[in-house]
C-alpha positions in Angstrom: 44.0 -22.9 -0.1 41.2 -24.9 1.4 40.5 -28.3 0.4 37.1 -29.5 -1.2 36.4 -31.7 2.2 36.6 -28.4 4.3 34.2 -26.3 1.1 31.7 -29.3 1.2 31.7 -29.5 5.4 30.8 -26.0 5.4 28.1 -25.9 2.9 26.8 -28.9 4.1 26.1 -26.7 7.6 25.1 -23.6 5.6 22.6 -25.3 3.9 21.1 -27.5 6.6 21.2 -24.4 8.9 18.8 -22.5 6.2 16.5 -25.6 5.8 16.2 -25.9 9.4 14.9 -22.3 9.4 12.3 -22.7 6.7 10.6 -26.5 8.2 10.5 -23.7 11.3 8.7 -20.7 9.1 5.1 -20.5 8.2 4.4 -21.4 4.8 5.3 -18.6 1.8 2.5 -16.6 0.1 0.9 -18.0 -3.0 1.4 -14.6 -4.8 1.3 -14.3 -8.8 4.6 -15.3 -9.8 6.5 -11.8 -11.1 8.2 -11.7 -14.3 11.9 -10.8 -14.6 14.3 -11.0 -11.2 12.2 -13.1 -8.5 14.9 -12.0 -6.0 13.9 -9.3 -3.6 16.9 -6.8 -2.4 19.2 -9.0 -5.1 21.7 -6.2 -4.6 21.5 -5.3 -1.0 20.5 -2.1 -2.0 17.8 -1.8 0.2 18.8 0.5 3.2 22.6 1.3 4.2 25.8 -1.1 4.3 28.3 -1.5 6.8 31.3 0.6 6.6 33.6 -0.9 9.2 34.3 -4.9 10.4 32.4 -5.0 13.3 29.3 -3.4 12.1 26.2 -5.8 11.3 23.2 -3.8 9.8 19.8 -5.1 8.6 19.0 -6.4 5.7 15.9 -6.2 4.2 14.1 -9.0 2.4 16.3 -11.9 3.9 16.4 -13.6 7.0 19.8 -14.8 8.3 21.9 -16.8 10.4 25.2 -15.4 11.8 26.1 -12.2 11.3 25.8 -12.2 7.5 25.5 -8.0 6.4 25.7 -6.1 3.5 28.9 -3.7 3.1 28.9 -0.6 1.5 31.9 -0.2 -1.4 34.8 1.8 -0.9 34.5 1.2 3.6 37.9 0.3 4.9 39.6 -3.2 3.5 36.7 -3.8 1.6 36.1 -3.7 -2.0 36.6 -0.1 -3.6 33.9 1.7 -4.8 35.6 1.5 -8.1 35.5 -2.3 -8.4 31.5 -2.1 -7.4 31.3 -0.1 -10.5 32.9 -2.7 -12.4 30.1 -5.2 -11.9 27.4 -2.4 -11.6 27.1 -3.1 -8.2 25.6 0.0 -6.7 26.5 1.1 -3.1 26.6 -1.9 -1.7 27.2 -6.2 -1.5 26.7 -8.9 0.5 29.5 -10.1 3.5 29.8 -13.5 5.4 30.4 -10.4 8.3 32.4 -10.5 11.6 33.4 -13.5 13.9 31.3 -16.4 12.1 32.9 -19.2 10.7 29.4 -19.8 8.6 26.7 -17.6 8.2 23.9 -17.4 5.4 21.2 -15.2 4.7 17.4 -16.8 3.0 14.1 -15.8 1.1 11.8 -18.2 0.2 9.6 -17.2 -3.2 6.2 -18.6 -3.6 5.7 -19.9 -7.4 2.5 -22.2 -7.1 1.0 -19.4 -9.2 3.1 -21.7 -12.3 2.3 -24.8 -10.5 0.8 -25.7 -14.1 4.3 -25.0 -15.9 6.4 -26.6 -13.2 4.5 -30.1 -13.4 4.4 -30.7 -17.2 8.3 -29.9 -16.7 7.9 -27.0 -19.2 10.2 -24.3 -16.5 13.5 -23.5 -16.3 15.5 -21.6 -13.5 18.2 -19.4 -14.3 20.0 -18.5 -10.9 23.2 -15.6 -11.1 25.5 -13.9 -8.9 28.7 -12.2 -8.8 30.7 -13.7 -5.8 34.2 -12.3 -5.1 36.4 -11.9 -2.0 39.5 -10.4 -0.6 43.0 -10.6 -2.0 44.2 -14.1 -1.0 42.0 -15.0 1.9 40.5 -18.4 1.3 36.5 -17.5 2.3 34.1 -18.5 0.0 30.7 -17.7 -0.8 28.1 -20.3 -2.4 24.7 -19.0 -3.8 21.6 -21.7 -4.4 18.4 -22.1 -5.1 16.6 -25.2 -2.7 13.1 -26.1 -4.6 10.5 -27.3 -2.0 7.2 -28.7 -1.8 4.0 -27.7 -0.5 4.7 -29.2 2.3 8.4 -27.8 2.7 10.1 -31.3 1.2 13.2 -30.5 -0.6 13.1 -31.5 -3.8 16.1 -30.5 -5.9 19.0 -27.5 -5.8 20.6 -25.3 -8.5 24.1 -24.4 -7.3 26.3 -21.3 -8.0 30.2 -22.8 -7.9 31.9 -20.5 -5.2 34.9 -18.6 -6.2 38.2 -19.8 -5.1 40.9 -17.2 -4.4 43.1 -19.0 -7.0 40.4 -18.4 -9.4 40.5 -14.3 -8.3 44.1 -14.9 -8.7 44.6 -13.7 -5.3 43.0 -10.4 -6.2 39.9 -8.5 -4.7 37.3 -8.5 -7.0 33.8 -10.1 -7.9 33.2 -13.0 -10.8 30.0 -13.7 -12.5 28.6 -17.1 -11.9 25.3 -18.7 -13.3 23.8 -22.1 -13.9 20.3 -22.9 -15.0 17.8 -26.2 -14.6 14.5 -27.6 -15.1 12.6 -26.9 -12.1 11.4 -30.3 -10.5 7.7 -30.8 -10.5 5.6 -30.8 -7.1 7.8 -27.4 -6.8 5.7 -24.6 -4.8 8.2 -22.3 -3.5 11.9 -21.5 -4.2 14.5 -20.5 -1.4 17.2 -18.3 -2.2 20.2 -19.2 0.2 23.0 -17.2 0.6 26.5 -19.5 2.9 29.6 -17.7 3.5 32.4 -19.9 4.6 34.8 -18.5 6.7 38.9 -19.7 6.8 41.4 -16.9 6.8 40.4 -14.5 9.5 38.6 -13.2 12.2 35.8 -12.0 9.5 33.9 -14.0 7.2 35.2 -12.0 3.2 33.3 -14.2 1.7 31.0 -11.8 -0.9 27.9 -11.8 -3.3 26.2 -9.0 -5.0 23.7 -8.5 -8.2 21.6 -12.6 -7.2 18.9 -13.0 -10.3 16.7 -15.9 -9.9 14.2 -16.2 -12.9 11.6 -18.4 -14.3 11.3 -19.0 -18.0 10.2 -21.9 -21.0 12.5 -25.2 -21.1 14.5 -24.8 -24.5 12.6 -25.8 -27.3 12.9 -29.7 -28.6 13.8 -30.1 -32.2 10.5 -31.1 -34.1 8.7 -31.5 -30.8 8.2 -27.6 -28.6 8.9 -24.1 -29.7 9.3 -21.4 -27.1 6.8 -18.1 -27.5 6.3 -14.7 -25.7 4.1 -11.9 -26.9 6.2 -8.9 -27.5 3.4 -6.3 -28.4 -0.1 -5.9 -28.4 -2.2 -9.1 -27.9 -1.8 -12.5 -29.0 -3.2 -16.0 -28.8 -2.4 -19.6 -28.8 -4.1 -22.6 -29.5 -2.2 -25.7 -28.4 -2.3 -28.3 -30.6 -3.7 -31.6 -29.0 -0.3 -33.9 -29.5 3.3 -33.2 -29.0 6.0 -33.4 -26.1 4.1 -34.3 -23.0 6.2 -31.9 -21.4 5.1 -29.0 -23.9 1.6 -29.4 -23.3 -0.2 -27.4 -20.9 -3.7 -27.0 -22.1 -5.1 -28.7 -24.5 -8.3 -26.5 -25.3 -9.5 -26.1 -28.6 -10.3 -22.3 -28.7 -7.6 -19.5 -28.6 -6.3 -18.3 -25.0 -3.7 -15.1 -24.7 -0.2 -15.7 -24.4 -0.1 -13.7 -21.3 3.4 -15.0 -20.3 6.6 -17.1 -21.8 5.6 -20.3 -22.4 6.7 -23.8 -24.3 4.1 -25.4 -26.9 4.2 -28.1 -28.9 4.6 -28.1 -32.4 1.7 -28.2 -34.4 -0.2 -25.0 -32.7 -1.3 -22.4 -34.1 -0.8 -18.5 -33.3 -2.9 -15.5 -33.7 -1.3 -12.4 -34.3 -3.8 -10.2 -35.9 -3.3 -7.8 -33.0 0.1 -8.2 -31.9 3.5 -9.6 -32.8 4.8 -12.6 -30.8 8.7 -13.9 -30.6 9.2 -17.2 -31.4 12.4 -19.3 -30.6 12.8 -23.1 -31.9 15.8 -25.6 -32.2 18.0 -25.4 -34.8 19.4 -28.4 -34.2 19.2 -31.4 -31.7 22.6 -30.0 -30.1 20.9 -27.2 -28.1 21.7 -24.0 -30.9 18.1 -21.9 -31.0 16.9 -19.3 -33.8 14.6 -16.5 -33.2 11.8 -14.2 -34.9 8.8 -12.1 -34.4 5.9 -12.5 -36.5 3.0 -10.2 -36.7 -0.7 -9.6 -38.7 -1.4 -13.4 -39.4 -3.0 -16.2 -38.2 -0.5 -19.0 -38.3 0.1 -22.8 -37.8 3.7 -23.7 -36.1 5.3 -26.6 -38.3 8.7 -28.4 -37.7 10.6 -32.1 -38.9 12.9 -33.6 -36.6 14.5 -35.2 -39.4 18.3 -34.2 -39.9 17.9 -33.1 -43.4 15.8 -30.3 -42.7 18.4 -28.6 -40.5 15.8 -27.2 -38.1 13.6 -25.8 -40.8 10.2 -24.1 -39.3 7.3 -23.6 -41.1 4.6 -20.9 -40.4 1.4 -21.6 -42.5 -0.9 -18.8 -42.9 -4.5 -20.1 -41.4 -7.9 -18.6 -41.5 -9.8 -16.1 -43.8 -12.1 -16.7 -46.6 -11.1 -17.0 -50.2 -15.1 -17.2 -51.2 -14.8 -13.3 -50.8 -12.6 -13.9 -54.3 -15.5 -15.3 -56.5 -15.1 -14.7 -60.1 -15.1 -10.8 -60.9 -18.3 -10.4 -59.4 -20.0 -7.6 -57.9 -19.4 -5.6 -54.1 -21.8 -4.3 -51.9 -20.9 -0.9 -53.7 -21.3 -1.8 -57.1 -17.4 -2.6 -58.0 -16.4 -5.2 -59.2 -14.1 -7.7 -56.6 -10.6 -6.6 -57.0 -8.5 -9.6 -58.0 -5.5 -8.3 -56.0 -7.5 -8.3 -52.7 -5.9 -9.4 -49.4 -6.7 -12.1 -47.7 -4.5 -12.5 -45.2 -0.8 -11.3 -44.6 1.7 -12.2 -42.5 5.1 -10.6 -41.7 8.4 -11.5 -40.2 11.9 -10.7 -39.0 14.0 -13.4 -38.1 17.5 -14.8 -37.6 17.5 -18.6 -38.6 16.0 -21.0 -40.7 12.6 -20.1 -40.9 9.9 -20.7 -43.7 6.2 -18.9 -44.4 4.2 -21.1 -46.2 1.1 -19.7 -48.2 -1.5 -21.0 -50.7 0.2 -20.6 -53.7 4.2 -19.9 -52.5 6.1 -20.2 -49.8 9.1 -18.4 -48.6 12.4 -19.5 -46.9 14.6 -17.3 -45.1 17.8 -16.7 -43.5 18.2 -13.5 -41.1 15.4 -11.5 -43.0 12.8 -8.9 -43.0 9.8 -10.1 -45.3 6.4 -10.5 -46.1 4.0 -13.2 -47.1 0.6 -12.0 -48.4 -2.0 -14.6 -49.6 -4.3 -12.4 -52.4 -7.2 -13.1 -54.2 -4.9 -13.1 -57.8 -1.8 -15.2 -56.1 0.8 -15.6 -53.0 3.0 -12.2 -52.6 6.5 -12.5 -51.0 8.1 -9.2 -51.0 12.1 -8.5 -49.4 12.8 -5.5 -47.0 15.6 -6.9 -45.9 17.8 -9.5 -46.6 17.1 -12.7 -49.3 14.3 -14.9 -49.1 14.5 -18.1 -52.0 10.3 -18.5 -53.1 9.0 -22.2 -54.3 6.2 -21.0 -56.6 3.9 -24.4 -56.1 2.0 -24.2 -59.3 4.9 -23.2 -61.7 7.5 -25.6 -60.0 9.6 -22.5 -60.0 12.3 -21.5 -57.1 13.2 -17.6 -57.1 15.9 -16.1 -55.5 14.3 -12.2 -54.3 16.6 -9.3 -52.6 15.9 -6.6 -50.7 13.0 -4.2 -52.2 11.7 -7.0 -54.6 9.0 -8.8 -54.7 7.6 -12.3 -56.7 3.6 -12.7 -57.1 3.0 -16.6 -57.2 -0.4 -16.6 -59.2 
């Protein structure tokens, strides 16, 4: 087996090699940063693989050193087209390719479109690969991603661990790898660096198929950030003016749309009148998250960091008039006001320790489907699914409610 001095000398090359290459290329694109894989040809899928040793072929997307090629599954001594199917791997992967000790393939991906994220520190990197090899040869493939400047400095790198043929147990096949990290501010562009090491034999086994890079919040802090995405329709965020510095990226006083993942501080508010958005906070200060999507209201985002409340968040229900209530008067129609008008309503399904907060009531939940309904007569908490234990503010009451019930807090 090869030692860690020889893994490190090589990587060392295969990365110096690629930044070499990119303080040589013109500067990337300032493009609008995609959602989802940022990786282009992640699965060298693009255009046909190699299906003998000796045969390089192109490979769209990247740029490369050596003779770095994708295969095609199931060619001679190469992996079968069985085991590409076991890692959904389509037709094809990713070879250090013939009579290179090193070679690597690059991208760089142009991200100043986030430049705001990245510099508050609010943007995480998730980088993931399977990387395999052949039976017992020793080549190794690493996978990374090399954050630069706008001025091509190297700022920081997110590193796959290569897979050791001990760890294959001597067996061809692939293993998933994945690591994620903040991305360090000043970051404009990403590269994507691919560096087979070769040890065992005239050609470089070292393999890689199925790379994902992608961009997303930082995990939310305990009492401090909460992560939200809109998952239908339209919805808006005010950011409240305090909490974490890294948390807050604008600090405007009207409503903008939440037209992508992002972290914001506790104390916010949401408005989901027209859509329903997914919100993920800390349960704890140990890194465990909850999740649930809330819909119809107009809400304020509320969370202690004390250790008692156990990650409890709080949604209170914002805006509307209660004047509309009056006392029994008159409508433009001649009825008289209905006591049990809505005022405003808000709904949620979530998996945690969550807590809608009306005027009158609020409701605390764990892995339930509920409503909370502020009315002109009281606060109405009704259970589709689950239980959901009501404080009834002017009563000094606590009721336990199950599914199809319902408790009007007058």
């Amino acid at each position: 087996m090869r030692s860690s001095t020889h893994r490190s000398t090589w990587t060392r090359r295969a990365v110096a090699g690629v930044l070499l290459a990119l303080a040589l290329a013109p500067a990337p694109a300032q493009a609008v940063l995609p959602q989802g894989n940022l990786v282009r040809n992640p699965g060298a899928e693009e255009g046909a693989g190699a299906i003998f040793a000796g045969m390089v072929v192109a490979l769209p997307g990247w740029a490369r050193i050596g003779s770095f090629t994708p295969v095609r599954y199931g060619s001679a001594g190469f992996p079968s087209a069985a085991q590409g199917a076991a890692v959904s791997g389509g037709q094809n992967f990713f070879a250090g390719g013939p009579d290179n000790a090193n070679s690597s393939a690059y991208q760089v991906i142009g991200v100043a479109a986030a430049a705001s994220e990245i510099d508050s520190g609010q943007l995480t990197a998730n980088l993931g690969a399977e990387l395999g090899g052949t039976g017992t040869d020793a080549d190794e493939m690493t996978v990374s991603a090399v954050y630069l400047s706008a001025g091509g400095a190297r700022l920081g790198t997110l590193a796959l661990n290569p897979i050791s043929d001990v760890e294959r147990s001597g067996e061809t096949k692939f293993i998933a790898e994945s690591e994620e990290g903040l991305v360090p501010k000043g970051t404009r562009a990403i590269a994507v660096l691919m560096g087979a090491g070769w040890r065992e034999s005239p050609y470089n086994d070292a393999y890689a198929d199925n790379l994902e890079l992608s961009l997303g919040p930082a995990p939310p802090e305990l009492g401090r950030a909460v992560n939200v995405s809109a998952v239908r329709g339209k919805v808006f965020v005010r950011v409240a003016g305090g909490g974490s510095a890294r948390a807050s990226q604008s600090k405007g006083r009207g409503f903008v749309p939440l037209s992508a993942p992002r972290q914001i501080p506790v104390g916010s508010t949401l408005d989901t009148r027209k859509g329903t958005v997914r919100l993920t906070s800390a349960a704890n200060a140990s890194g465990k998250t909850q999740t649930g999507d809330f819909t119809s209201s107009v809400f304020q985002v509320r969370q202690s960091r004390k250790r008692s409340a156990k990650g409890m968040t709080t949604l209170r229900l914002k805006g509307s008039s209660f004047r509309r209530c009056g006392k029994a008067g008159r409508s433009s129609i001649g009825a008289r006001t209905s006591r049990a008008r809505t005022i405003r309503r808000l709904r949620g399904n979530a998996k945690g320790r969550f807590q809608t907060r009306g005027r009158y009531a609020s409701a605390t939940v764990r892995g339930t489907v509920w409503t909370t309904t502020d009315r002109c007569d009281g606060t109405l908490t009704t259970v589709r699914r689950g239980k959901v234990t009501v404080r009834d503010f002017r009563r000094r009451k606590t009721i336990l409610l199950r599914t199809g019930r319902s408790y009007l807090a007058r």
